[in-house]
C-alpha positions as CSV (number, residue, x, y, z in Angstrom):
1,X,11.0,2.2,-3.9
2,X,7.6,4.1,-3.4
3,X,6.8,4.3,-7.1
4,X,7.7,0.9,-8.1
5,X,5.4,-0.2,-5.3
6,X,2.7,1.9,-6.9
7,X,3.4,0.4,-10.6
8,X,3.4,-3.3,-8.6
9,X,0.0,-2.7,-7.2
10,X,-1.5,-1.3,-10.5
11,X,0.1,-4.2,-12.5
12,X,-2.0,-6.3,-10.8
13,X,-5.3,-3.8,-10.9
14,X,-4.7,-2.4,-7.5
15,X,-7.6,0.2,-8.0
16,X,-7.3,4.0,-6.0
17,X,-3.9,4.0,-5.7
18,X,-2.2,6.7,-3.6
19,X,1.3,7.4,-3.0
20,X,1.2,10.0,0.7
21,X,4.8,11.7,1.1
22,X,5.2,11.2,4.9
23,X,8.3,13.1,5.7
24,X,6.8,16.2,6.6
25,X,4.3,14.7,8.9
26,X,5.7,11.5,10.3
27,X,8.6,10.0,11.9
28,X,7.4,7.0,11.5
29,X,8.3,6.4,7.1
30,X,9.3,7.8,4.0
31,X,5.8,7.2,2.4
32,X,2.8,4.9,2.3
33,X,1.2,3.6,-0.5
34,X,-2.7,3.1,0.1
35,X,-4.3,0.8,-2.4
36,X,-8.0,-0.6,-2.4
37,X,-8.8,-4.5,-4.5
38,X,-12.3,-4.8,-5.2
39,X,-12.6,-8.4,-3.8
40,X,-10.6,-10.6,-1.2
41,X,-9.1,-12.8,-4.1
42,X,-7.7,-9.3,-6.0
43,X,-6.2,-7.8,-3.0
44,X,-4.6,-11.4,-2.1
45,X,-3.0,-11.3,-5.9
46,X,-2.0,-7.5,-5.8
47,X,0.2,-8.5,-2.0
48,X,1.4,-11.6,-3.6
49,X,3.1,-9.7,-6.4
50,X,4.3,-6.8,-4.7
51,X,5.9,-9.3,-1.9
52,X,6.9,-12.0,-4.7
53,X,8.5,-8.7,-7.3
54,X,10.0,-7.2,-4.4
55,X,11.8,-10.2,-3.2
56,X,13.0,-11.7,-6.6
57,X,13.6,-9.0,-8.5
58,X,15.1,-6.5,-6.1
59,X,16.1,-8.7,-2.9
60,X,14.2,-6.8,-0.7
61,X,11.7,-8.6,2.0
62,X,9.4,-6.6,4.2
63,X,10.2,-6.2,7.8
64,X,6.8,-7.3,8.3
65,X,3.4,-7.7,7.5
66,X,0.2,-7.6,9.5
67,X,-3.4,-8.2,8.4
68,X,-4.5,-10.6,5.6
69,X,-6.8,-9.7,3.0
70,X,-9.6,-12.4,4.3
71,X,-10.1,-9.5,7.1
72,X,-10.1,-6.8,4.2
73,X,-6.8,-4.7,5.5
74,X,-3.1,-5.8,5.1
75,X,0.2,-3.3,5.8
76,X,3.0,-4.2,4.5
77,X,6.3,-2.6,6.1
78,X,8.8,-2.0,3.7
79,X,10.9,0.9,6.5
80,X,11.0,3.6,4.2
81,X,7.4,2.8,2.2
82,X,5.0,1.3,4.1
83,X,1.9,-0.4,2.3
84,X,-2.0,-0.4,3.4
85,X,-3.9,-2.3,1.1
86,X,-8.0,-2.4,1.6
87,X,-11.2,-3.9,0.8
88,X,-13.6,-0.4,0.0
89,X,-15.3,-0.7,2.9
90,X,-12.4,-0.8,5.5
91,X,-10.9,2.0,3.5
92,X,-13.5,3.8,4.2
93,X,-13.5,3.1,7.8
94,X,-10.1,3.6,8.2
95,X,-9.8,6.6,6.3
96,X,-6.0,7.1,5.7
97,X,-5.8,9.9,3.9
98,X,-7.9,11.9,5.8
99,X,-6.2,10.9,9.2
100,X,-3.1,12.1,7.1
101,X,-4.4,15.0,5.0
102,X,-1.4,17.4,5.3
103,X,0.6,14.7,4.1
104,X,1.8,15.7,0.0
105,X,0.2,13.9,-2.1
106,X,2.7,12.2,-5.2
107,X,0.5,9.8,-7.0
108,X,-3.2,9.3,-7.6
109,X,-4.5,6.6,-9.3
110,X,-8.1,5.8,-10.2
């Protein structure tokens, strides 16, 4: 489920894409996918397929979401995978993958 997320977010131009392999350094999930969109309106479009893909093609529906893409960060909760998508600058801010550096890294996507 991780790397389809990963091709979901890039199908829609999900830019920086990065696919962290929790397991050694969480409880918490499996993995999180961090993305960046480089405008409100692209992150909205890269969530809406990801949540529309997920739920027709696969049958799967988050467990929930939190955020909205007007605010620049949204997490989607998926149990196993958990999403972060971010405007640049709240990536930045929130710097994921430095709070989680000793997490393996499986995917990098410029």
């Amino acid at each position: 489920m991780a790397r389809l997320l990963v091709d979901l977010a890039s199908d829609k131009k999900g830019e920086d894409i990065v696919l962290l392999d929790m397991r050694p350094v969480s409880p918490m999930t499996d993995y999180f996918v961090i993305l960046s969109g480089n405008s409100e309106r692209q992150l909205k479009a890269v969530l809406d397929h990801i949540e529309l893909e997920m739920k027709e093609q696969y049958n799967v529906r988050p467990w929930r979401v939190e955020g909205e893409a007007s605010n620049g960060w949204v997490l989607i909760d998926y149990a196993d995978v958990v999403v972060h998508a971010f405007l640049p600058e709240k990536r930045r801010y929130y710097d994921l993958e430095g709070l989680w550096r000793d997490a393996p890294v499986m995917v990098r996507m410029q």
